[in-house]
N, C-alpha and C positions, 0 to 999 in steps of 0.2 A: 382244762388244766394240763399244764407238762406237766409228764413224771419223769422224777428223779430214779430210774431202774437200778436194778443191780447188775444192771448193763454198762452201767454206767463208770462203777467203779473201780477205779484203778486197787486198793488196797490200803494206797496211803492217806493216813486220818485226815492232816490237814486239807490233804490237795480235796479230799473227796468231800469235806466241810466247807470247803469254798465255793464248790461245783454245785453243793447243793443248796447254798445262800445263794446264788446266782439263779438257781432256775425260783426258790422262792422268789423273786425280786420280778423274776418273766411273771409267773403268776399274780404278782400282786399290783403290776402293773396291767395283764387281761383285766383281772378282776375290774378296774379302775375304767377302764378303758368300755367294757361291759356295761358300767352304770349308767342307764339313762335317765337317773335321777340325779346324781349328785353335782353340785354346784362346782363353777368353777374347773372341771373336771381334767379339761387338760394342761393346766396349770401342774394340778396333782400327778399326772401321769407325766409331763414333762422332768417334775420332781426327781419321781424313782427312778426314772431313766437313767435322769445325770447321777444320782448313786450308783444305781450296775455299773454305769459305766465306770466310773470312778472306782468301784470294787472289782471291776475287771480287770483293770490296771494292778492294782494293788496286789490281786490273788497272782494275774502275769509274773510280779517281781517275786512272790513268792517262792511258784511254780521252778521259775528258770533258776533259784538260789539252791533249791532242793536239789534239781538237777545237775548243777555246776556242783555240790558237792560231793554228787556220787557218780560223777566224769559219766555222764549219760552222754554215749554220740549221738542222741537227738538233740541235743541243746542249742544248735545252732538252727535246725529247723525251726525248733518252736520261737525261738526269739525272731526269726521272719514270721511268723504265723501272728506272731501277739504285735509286732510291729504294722503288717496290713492291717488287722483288724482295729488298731486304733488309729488307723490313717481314713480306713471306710468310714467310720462311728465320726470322726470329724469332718469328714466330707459333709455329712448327712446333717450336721448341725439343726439338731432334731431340735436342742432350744428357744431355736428363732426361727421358726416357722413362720413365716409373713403371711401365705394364704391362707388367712384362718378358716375360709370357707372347707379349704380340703384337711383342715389339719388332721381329721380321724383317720381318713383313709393313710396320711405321711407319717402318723404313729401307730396304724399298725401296720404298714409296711415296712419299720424301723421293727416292732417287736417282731416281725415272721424272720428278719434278717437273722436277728441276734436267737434267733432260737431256731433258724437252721445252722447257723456258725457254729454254734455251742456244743449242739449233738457233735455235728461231722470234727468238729476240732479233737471232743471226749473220746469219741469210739475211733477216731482212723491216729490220733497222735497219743493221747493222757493215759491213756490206755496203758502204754505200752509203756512209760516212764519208767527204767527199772527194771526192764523185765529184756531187754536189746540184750542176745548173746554178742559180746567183745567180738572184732573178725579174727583174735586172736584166740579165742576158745573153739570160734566156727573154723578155722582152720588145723587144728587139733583133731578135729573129732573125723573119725573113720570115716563113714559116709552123711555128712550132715541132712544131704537131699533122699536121704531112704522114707521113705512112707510107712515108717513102724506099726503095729498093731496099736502101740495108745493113740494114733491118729484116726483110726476106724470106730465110726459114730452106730454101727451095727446095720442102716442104712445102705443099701447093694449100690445106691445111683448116685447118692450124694460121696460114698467112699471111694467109687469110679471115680468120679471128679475132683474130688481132691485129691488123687494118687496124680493126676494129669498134671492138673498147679504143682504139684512137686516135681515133677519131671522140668517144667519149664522154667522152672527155680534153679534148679539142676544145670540149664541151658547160662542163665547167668552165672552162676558160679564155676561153670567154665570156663568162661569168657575172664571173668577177674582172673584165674590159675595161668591163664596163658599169655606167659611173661614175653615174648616175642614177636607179638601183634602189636603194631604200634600204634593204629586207628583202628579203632574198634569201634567206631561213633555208629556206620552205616547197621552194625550187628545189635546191640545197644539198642537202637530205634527197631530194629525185625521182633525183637524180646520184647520190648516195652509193648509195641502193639498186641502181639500173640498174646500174651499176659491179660491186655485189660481187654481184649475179645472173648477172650475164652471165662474172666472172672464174670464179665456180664452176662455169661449165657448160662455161667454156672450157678451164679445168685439167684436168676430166673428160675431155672429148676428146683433149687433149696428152697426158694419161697413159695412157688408152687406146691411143692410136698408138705410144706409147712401148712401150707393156706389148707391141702386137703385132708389134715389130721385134725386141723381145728387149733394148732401150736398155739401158746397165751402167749407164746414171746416172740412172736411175727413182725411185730410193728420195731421191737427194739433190734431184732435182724435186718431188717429192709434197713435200719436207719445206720447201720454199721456196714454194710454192703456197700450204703451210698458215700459212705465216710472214705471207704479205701479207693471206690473209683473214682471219685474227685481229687483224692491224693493222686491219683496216677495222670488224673489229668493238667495238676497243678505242676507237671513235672517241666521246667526249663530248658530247652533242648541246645540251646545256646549255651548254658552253664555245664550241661552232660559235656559238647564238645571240646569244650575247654580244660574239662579238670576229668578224662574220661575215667581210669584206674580207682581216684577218688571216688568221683561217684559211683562206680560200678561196686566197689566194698560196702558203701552206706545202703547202697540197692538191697544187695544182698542181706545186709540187718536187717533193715526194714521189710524184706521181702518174708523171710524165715521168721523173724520176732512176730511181725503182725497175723501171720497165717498159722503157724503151729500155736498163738496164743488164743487165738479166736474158735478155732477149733478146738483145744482142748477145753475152755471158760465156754463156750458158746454150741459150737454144732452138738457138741457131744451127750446135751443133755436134750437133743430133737426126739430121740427116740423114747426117751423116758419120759417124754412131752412136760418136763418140768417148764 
């Protein structure tokens, strides 16, 4: 069974009611799927499928109307995000399956999909819905890249490394401040790599520390570590070159919102092994 964690939750009622009808629908489709008794079976499991799917779309127009009415500059992210993801889900035309000989193995290859999408969608985008500092507050504020004390998890190795991620945070928010560079792309791509080297080696080591406390919320960390390095990998370098200024502001949101949010909801309760 997937769990619905409290990892999962963004805060807001609807979106997080929708989130967790959807993972119902994954399970009730395992469960289905499971049954080597019941007749008929994948008939019924083709069913529910085309409901999630059909409620994924639905919860989508939801999502992005929330969004659009409290001007979240992720909005335009997630409507590509909800856009792929009903382009894959009809690629896959899980209803008409013709080799019935393999159809178990082609529906639960269709559930592993939708319930890897779903975590990495919740933890690296849903997340954060609402919670994105304006670039116009983040430019405001003194030193927005300081490594304050409510960022220190009481952990010596894991507070090393996240003092580092801020410094290289730091690095792009440079980079946007400096009004007189007019290609920035080649610096841009030195940051973006530095960044998802060092988040990889640094998740490695949080999980490890995790793994050797015995942490209960191990499996919901690894799946939110996996969520942001796949965001970092999903990143268009074509689109960066093009619109560089742009993107380098939206970086820096996303960079700041996703990492001081995660740490403060997340690392911070390792040491209390909540």
């Amino acid at each position: 069974m997937y769990r619905f964690t409290e990892e999962c939750l963004t805060g807001i009622e609807k979106i997080d009611d929708e989130h967790e009808r959807l993972f119902e629908l994954i399970n009730q489709t395992e469960d289905l799927l499971k049954n080597e008794m019941l007749e008929d079976k994948y008939n019924q499991v083709r069913a529910v499928l085309k409901e999630l799917g059909d409620y994924a779309v639905t919860h989508f127009a939801n999502e992005e109307a929330y969004m659009a009415a409290i001007n979240d500059p992720e909005l335009e992210y997630q409507k590509k995000q909800h856009m792929d993801f009903r382009e894959k889900l009809y690629k896959m035309d899980f209803y008409n399956i013709e080799d019935l000989e393999n159809q178990h193995e082609a529906l639960d290859n269709l559930l592993r999909f939708l319930v890897r999408w779903l975590y990495q969608h919740i933890l690296s985008s849903d997340i954060m819905i609402g919670k994105m500092p304006p670039l116009k507050e983040w430019r405001e504020m003194a030193d927005p890249c300081a490594f304050t004390d409510e960022y220190r998890t009481g952990v010596a190795l894991i507070d090393a490394e996240h003092e580092t991620l801020f410094e290289i945070v730091r690095e792009a928010n440079d980079l946007v401040k400096e009004e007189f560079v007019h290609d920035k792309f080649d610096r841009i791509v030195e940051v973006l790599a530095k960044l998802k080297q060092y988040t990889e080696e640094h998740f490695q080591d949080e999980e490890e520390y995790m793994e050797s406390i015995g942490y209960p919320g191990l499996e919901a960390q690894k799946m939110a570590h996996q969520a942001f390095v796949a965001k970092l990998e999903e990143l268009d370098l074509e689109q960066i070159d093009k619109n560089q200024q742009e993107y380098l502001e939206e970086l820096m949101e996303f960079l700041f919102g996703w990492l001081s949010n995660h740490i403060l909801r997340s690392d911070k309760l390792i040491e209390a092994g909540v």
